[in-house]
C-alpha positions, 0 to 999 in steps of 0.5 A: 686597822693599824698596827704598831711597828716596833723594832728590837734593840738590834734592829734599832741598831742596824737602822742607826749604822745606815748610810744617812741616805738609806735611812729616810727610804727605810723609814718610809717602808717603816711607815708603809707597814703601819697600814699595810703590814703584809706588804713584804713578801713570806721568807720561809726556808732560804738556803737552810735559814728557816725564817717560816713567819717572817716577812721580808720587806725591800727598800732603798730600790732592793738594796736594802732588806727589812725582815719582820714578823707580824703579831696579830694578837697584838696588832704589832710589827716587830722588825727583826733585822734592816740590813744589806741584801748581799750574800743572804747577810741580813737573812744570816744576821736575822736568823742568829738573832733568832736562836 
């Protein structure tokens, strides 16, 4: 089955203030999630950021962090968030978005 992999509005955002380098790896992971959507890995709670039906996915050799929920009624990938994996930020960004 393939799915759809749709990214709101800030995650669009996110993927355009990429590097030009980080893009193209970040793109590919995109595609990989056409096929493969629980390639990433469960988020969960991560230091009092409840992301419980998200999944994290690495790209750019894990500099970079794409965080994602899976919609199986509608065969969607919606990616909340692509952002750097320092201090949490994309977890903190993705969990803002969230509220």
């Amino acid at each position: 089955m393939r799915y759809s992999v749709v990214l709101t509005d800030a995650a669009v955002a996110d993927f355009r203030n990429l590097d030009g380098s980080l893009q193209e790896p970040v793109a590919k992971q995109l595609r990989k999630l056409e096929t493969a959507p629980r390639l990433g890995e469960h988020l969960g709670n991560r230091a009092g950021l409840d992301l419980t039906g998200y999944y994290k996915l690495y790209a750019a050799k894990k500099t970079i962090r794409i965080v994602y929920r899976i919609r199986e009624q509608t065969i969607v990938v919606e990616v909340v968030a692509i952002g750097k994996r320092e201090d949490l930020a994309v977890y903190r960004e993705t969990f803002n978005r969230l509220r």
